[in-house]
N, C-alpha and C positions, 0 to 999 in steps of 0.2 A: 504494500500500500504506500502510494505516495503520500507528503507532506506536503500540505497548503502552504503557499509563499507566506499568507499571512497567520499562517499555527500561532496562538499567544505564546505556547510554550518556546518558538524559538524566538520571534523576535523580544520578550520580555527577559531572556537570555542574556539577549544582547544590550539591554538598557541596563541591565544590571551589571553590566561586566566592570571587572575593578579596575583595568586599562585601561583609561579612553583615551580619546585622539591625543588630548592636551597634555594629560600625563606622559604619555610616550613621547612629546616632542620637549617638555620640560626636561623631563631624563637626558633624551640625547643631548639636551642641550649643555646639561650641566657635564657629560660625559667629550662632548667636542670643545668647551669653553679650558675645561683642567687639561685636554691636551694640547689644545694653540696655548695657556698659558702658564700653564702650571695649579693653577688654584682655579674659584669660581667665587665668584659673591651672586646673589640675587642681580643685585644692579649687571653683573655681567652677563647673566644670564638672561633677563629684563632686554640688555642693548641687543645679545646673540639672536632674539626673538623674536625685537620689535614689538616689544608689549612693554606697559607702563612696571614702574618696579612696585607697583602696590599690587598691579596683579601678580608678578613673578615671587612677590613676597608672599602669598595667598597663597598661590600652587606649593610653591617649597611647604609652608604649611603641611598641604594636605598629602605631602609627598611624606614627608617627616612623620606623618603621623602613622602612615603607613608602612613604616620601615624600609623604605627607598633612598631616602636622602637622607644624608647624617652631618651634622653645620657642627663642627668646632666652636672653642670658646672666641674666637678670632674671626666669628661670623661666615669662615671658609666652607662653602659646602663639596660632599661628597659623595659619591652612591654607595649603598653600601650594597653587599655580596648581593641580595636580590633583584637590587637597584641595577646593576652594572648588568646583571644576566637580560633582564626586562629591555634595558636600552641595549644592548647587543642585539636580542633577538629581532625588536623592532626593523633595527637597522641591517640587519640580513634579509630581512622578510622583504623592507621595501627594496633593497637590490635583486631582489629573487622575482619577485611582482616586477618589476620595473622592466627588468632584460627579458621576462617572457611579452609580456606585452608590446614593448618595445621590439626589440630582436626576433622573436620568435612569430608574435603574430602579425607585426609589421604597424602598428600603433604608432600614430606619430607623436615625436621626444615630449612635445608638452603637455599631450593627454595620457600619456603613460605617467609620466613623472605626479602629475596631480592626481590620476584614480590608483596606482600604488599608495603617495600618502594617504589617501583616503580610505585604503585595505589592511596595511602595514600592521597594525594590533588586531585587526579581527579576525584573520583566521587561527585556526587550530594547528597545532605543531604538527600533525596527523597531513594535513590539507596542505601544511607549506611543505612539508616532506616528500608528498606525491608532487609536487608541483615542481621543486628545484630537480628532482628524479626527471621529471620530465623535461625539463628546461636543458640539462646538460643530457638525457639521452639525446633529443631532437640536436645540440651545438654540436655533437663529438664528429657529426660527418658531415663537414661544411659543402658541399655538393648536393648531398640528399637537402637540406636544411633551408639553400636556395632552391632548389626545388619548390618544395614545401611551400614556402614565401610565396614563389612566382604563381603556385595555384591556388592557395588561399584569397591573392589579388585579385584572381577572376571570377572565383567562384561564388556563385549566384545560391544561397542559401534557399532554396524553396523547395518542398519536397512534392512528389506522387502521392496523391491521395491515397490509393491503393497500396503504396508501400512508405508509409511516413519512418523517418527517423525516430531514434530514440528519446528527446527531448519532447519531440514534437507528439509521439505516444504518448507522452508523461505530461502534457498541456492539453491532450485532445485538439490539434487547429494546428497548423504552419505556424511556430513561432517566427520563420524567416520570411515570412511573407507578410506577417504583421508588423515586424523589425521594419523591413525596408520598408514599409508603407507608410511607418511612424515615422524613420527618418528623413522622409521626403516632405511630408507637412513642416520638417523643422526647416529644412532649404527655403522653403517658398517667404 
Protein backbone atom coordinates (compact mmCIF):
# COMPACT_ATOMS: atom_id res chain seq x y z
CA UNK A 1 0.00 0.00 0.00
CA UNK A 2 1.11 3.24 -0.95
CA UNK A 3 1.53 6.53 1.31
CA UNK A 4 -0.45 9.60 0.76
CA UNK A 5 1.95 12.67 -0.05
CA UNK A 6 -0.11 14.22 2.51
CA UNK A 7 -0.19 11.10 5.46
CA UNK A 8 -0.19 13.51 8.81
CA UNK A 9 2.18 10.85 10.14
CA UNK A 10 4.98 11.86 7.62
CA UNK A 11 4.71 15.40 7.16
CA UNK A 12 4.07 16.02 11.05
CA UNK A 13 7.55 14.04 11.11
CA UNK A 14 8.92 16.43 9.45
CA UNK A 15 7.67 19.75 11.41
CA UNK A 16 8.98 18.06 14.38
CA UNK A 17 12.37 17.35 13.24
CA UNK A 18 15.11 18.78 15.61
CA UNK A 19 17.29 19.82 12.59
CA UNK A 20 15.89 22.44 10.68
CA UNK A 21 17.03 24.41 7.85
CA UNK A 22 18.53 27.27 10.22
CA UNK A 23 20.15 25.02 12.78
CA UNK A 24 22.09 23.32 10.03
CA UNK A 25 23.36 26.59 8.59
CA UNK A 26 24.08 28.07 12.08
CA UNK A 27 26.36 24.81 12.74
CA UNK A 28 28.00 25.18 9.50
CA UNK A 29 28.42 28.28 10.03
CA UNK A 30 30.13 28.27 13.29
CA UNK A 31 32.08 25.16 11.85
CA UNK A 32 33.42 27.40 8.47
CA UNK A 33 33.98 30.77 10.77
CA UNK A 34 36.61 28.43 13.49
CA UNK A 35 38.25 27.21 10.27
CA UNK A 36 38.83 30.68 8.20
CA UNK A 37 39.78 31.93 11.61
CA UNK A 38 40.53 30.06 14.29
CA UNK A 39 37.61 30.90 16.86
CA UNK A 40 33.87 32.18 16.28
CA UNK A 41 31.92 34.69 18.30
CA UNK A 42 28.19 35.06 17.47
CA UNK A 43 28.95 38.51 15.82
CA UNK A 44 31.12 36.34 13.41
CA UNK A 45 28.90 34.13 12.83
CA UNK A 46 25.99 36.81 12.62
CA UNK A 47 28.43 38.65 9.68
CA UNK A 48 29.36 34.62 8.19
CA UNK A 49 25.34 34.64 7.69
CA UNK A 50 24.14 38.00 7.06
CA UNK A 51 21.78 37.91 9.89
CA UNK A 52 21.51 40.55 12.78
CA UNK A 53 23.64 39.36 15.91
CA UNK A 54 20.43 39.28 18.12
CA UNK A 55 19.30 36.66 15.84
CA UNK A 56 22.72 34.71 15.76
CA UNK A 57 22.77 35.36 19.45
CA UNK A 58 19.16 33.49 19.62
CA UNK A 59 20.04 30.60 17.50
CA UNK A 60 23.42 29.95 19.55
CA UNK A 61 20.93 29.82 22.35
CA UNK A 62 18.92 27.35 21.19
CA UNK A 63 21.84 25.43 19.73
CA UNK A 64 23.51 25.57 23.39
CA UNK A 65 20.65 24.20 24.73
CA UNK A 66 20.67 21.51 22.65
CA UNK A 67 24.05 20.23 23.19
CA UNK A 68 25.45 21.45 19.65
CA UNK A 69 27.24 24.41 20.60
CA UNK A 70 29.55 24.95 23.49
CA UNK A 71 30.70 29.04 24.14
CA UNK A 72 33.63 29.36 26.59
CA UNK A 73 34.04 31.68 29.39
CA UNK A 74 35.61 34.15 26.56
CA UNK A 75 32.20 34.04 24.65
CA UNK A 76 34.24 31.77 21.98
CA UNK A 77 31.89 29.25 20.53
CA UNK A 78 32.38 25.63 19.43
CA UNK A 79 30.58 22.41 18.33
CA UNK A 80 30.62 20.16 20.31
CA UNK A 81 31.14 16.17 19.35
CA UNK A 82 27.27 16.14 18.07
CA UNK A 83 27.47 19.54 16.85
CA UNK A 84 30.56 18.89 14.46
CA UNK A 85 28.93 15.37 13.25
CA UNK A 86 25.36 17.34 12.57
CA UNK A 87 27.24 20.13 10.40
CA UNK A 88 29.48 17.54 8.68
CA UNK A 89 26.76 15.55 7.67
CA UNK A 90 24.70 18.44 6.41
CA UNK A 91 27.52 19.58 4.44
CA UNK A 92 28.15 16.07 2.78
CA UNK A 93 24.59 15.80 2.18
CA UNK A 94 24.39 19.14 0.25
CA UNK A 95 27.40 18.05 -1.85
CA UNK A 96 25.92 14.67 -2.58
CA UNK A 97 22.34 16.46 -3.51
CA UNK A 98 24.10 19.11 -5.35
CA UNK A 99 26.52 16.84 -7.80
CA UNK A 100 23.42 14.42 -8.43
CA UNK A 101 21.24 17.19 -9.42
CA UNK A 102 23.64 19.11 -10.89
CA UNK A 103 26.04 16.50 -12.65
CA UNK A 104 24.11 13.69 -12.97
CA UNK A 105 20.64 14.84 -13.97
CA UNK A 106 21.87 17.96 -15.65
CA UNK A 107 20.03 20.61 -13.23
CA UNK A 108 21.30 23.98 -13.92
CA UNK A 109 24.28 25.33 -11.08
CA UNK A 110 21.77 27.73 -9.49
CA UNK A 111 18.80 25.57 -9.19
CA UNK A 112 20.67 22.71 -7.80
CA UNK A 113 22.67 24.71 -5.45
CA UNK A 114 19.23 26.37 -3.93
CA UNK A 115 16.89 22.87 -3.93
CA UNK A 116 20.19 20.94 -2.38
CA UNK A 117 20.09 23.77 0.58
CA UNK A 118 16.79 23.29 0.64
CA UNK A 119 17.05 19.16 1.18
CA UNK A 120 20.50 19.08 2.98
CA UNK A 121 19.00 18.15 6.78
CA UNK A 122 15.87 16.22 5.55
CA UNK A 123 16.64 13.29 4.32
CA UNK A 124 17.57 10.08 6.03
CA UNK A 125 21.02 8.71 6.40
CA UNK A 126 19.26 5.56 4.67
CA UNK A 127 18.07 7.93 1.45
CA UNK A 128 21.44 9.86 1.28
CA UNK A 129 23.33 6.48 1.27
CA UNK A 130 21.39 5.01 -1.63
CA UNK A 131 21.64 8.26 -3.32
CA UNK A 132 25.74 9.00 -3.04
CA UNK A 133 25.77 4.89 -4.15
CA UNK A 134 24.19 6.18 -6.92
CA UNK A 135 25.78 9.32 -7.75
CA UNK A 136 29.34 7.72 -7.84
CA UNK A 137 27.87 4.22 -9.57
CA UNK A 138 26.39 6.59 -12.57
CA UNK A 139 30.22 9.02 -12.27
CA UNK A 140 32.69 5.90 -12.33
CA UNK A 141 32.07 5.56 -16.25
CA UNK A 142 32.24 8.92 -17.61
CA UNK A 143 31.14 7.67 -21.28
CA UNK A 144 28.17 5.67 -20.00
CA UNK A 145 27.29 8.98 -17.74
CA UNK A 146 27.33 11.24 -20.93
CA UNK A 147 25.38 9.01 -22.37
CA UNK A 148 22.89 9.12 -19.64
CA UNK A 149 22.90 13.03 -19.80
CA UNK A 150 22.52 13.40 -23.41
CA UNK A 151 19.18 11.10 -23.08
CA UNK A 152 17.74 12.26 -20.20
CA UNK A 153 17.90 15.98 -22.22
CA UNK A 154 15.58 14.55 -24.71
CA UNK A 155 13.42 12.50 -23.02
CA UNK A 156 9.83 13.22 -23.05
CA UNK A 157 8.49 11.89 -19.78
CA UNK A 158 4.95 10.60 -20.68
CA UNK A 159 3.85 7.31 -20.57
CA UNK A 160 1.40 4.52 -22.49
CA UNK A 161 -1.65 4.31 -20.82
CA UNK A 162 -1.78 0.68 -21.36
CA UNK A 163 1.61 0.36 -19.88
CA UNK A 164 2.33 3.33 -17.39
CA UNK A 165 5.51 3.43 -15.22
CA UNK A 166 6.14 2.86 -11.89
CA UNK A 167 5.42 6.34 -10.36
CA UNK A 168 2.91 6.96 -12.51
CA UNK A 169 1.17 3.33 -11.06
CA UNK A 170 1.62 4.79 -7.78
CA UNK A 171 -0.22 8.23 -8.63
CA UNK A 172 -2.91 6.50 -10.92
CA UNK A 173 -2.51 9.43 -14.19
CA UNK A 174 0.96 10.41 -16.04
CA UNK A 175 2.78 12.24 -13.42
CA UNK A 176 4.91 13.46 -16.76
CA UNK A 177 2.36 14.69 -18.59
CA UNK A 178 0.95 16.74 -15.75
CA UNK A 179 4.68 17.87 -14.85
CA UNK A 180 5.17 19.38 -18.35
CA UNK A 181 1.79 20.68 -18.48
CA UNK A 182 2.36 22.48 -15.10
CA UNK A 183 5.58 23.77 -16.28
CA UNK A 184 4.35 25.34 -19.22
CA UNK A 185 1.57 27.50 -17.52
CA UNK A 186 4.70 28.73 -15.46
CA UNK A 187 6.57 29.88 -19.05
CA UNK A 188 3.41 31.74 -20.30
Amino acid sequence: MTVAANDSSVWRAFENAELTHSSAHYLMAVMHVRKRQGYARATDVAEYLGVTRGAASKAMQLLKERGWIIEDVHRMLDLSEEGSRLARMVERNFLVIECFLEDILGVPSKAAREDACKMEHLLSPCTMRALLKLVQFLAQDEQHLRQLKEELATFRPQCDPADPCLPCVRYDGCIGAETEAFLETLKE
